[in-house]
C-alpha positions in Angstrom: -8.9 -17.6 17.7 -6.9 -14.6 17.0 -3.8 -15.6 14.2 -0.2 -14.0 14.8 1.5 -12.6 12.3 5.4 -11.5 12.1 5.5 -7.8 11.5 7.2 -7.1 8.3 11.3 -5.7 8.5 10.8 -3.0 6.4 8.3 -1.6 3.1 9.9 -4.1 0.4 9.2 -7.3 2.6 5.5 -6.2 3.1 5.4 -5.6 -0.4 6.8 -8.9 -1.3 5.2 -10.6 1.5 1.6 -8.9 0.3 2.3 -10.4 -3.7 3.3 -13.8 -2.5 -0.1 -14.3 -0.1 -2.2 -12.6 -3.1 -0.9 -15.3 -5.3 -1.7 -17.7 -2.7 -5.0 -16.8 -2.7 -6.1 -16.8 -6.0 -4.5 -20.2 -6.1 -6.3 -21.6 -3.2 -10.0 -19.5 -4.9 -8.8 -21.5 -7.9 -8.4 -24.6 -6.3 -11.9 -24.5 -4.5 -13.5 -23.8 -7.4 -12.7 -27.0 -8.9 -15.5 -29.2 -7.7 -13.4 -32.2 -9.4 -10.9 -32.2 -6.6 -8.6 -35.3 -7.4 -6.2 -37.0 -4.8 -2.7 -37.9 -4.8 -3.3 -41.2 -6.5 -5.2 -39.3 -9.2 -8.7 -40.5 -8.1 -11.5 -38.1 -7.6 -12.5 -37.6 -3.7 -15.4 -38.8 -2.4 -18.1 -36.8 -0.5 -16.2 -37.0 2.8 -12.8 -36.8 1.2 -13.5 -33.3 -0.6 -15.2 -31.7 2.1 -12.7 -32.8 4.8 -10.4 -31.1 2.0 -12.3 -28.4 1.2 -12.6 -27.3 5.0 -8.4 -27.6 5.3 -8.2 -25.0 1.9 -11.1 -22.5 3.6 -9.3 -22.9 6.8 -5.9 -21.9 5.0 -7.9 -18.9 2.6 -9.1 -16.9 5.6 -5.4 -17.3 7.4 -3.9 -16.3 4.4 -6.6 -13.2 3.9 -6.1 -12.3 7.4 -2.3 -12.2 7.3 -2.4 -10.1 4.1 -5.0 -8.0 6.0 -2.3 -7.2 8.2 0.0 -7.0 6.1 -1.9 -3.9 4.2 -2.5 -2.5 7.8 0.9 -2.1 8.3 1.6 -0.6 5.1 -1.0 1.8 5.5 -0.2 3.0 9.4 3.7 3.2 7.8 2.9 5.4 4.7 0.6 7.7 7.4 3.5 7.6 9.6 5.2 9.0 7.0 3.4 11.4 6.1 3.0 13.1 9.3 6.5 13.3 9.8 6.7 15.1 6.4 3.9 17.3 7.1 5.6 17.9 10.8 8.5 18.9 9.3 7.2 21.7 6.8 3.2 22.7 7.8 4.5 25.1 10.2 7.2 26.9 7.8 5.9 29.9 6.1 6.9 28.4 2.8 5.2 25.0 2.9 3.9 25.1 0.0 7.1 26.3 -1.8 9.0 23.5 0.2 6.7 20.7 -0.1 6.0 21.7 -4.0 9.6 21.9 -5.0 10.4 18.1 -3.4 7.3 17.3 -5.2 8.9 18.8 -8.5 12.4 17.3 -7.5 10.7 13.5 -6.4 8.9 13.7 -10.1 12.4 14.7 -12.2 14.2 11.7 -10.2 11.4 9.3 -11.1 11.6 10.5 -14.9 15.5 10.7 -14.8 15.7 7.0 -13.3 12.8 5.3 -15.5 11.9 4.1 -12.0 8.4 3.8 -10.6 8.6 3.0 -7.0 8.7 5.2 -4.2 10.7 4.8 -0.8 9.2 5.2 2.3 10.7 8.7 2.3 9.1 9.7 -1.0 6.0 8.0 0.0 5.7 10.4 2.4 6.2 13.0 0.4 3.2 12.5 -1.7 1.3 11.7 1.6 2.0 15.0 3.2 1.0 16.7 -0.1 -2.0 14.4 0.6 -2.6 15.6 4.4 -2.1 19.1 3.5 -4.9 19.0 0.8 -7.5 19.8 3.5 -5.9 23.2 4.0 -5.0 23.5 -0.3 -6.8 23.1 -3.3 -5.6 21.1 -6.2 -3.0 23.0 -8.8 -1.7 20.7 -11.9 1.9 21.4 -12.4 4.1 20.2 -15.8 7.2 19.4 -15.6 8.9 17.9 -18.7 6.8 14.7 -19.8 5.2 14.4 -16.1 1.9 16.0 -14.3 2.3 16.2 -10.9 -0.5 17.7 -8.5 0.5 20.1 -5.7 -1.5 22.5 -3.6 -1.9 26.2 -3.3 -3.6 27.8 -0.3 -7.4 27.6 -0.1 -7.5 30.6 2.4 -6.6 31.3 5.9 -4.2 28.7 7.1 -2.9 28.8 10.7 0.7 27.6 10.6 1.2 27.2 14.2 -0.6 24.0 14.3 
């Protein structure tokens, strides 16, 4: 039976949807790996009891795995959505890797500046594009202030039409 899951709004509810269903796992992995299970009245179940039990807290594990399965789906086809649209936006200019490098530089300084450490959906795909583009670039390690960033200079012939 295929489960159906509400799509998430936007990146932070995925994200906060994702941390809530990983702590609900571990709980529930915790919980089955008691083999003392006790009921509500404090009594340990019997044989029947805990795996009539057990089966409910499987059951709930692998709905709880699959939602956060989608869940990471979703963030994943968003952040490569992203990315595309960044790379759309700048592979064909002549100066990609001027454009792409200094909102790389730019992203990095704001990050220091703010003492933040989480990226928008905008800046994610930022660094994804950089990411995309790598198939085209090789690796070059850029300083700037207290932070390493890695950007990419061209490998060789690069057709910027496509």
């Amino acid at each position: 039976m295929p489960y159906v899951f509400q799509t998430p709004l936007h990146m932070d509810d995925a994200e906060e949807r994702a941390r809530i269903l990983r702590e609900a796992i571990a709980d529930i992995e915790m919980q089955l790996g008691d083999r003392d299970r006790r009921g509500l009245d404090g009594e340990r179940l019997d044989g029947e009891d805990y795996f009539a039990w057990r089966k409910r807290a499987r059951i709930a594990l692998r709905m709880k795995q699959a939602e956060l399965g989608f869940i990471k789906g979703w963030v994943k086809s968003r952040r490569e959505a992203a990315s595309e649209a960044w790379l759309a936006r700048y592979a064909s200019a002549p100066n990609a890797c001027e454009v792409l490098l200094r909102n790389m530089v730019n992203l990095v300084g704001a990050l220091i500046a703010e003492h933040r450490y989480t990226l928008s959906d905008d800046e994610r795909g930022l660094m994804g594009a950089a990411r995309l583009l790598q198939g085209h670039y090789s690796p070059v390690t850029v300083i700037t202030g207290s932070a390493v960033i890695e950007s990419f200079a061209p490998t060789g012939s690069f057709d910027y039409a496509h």
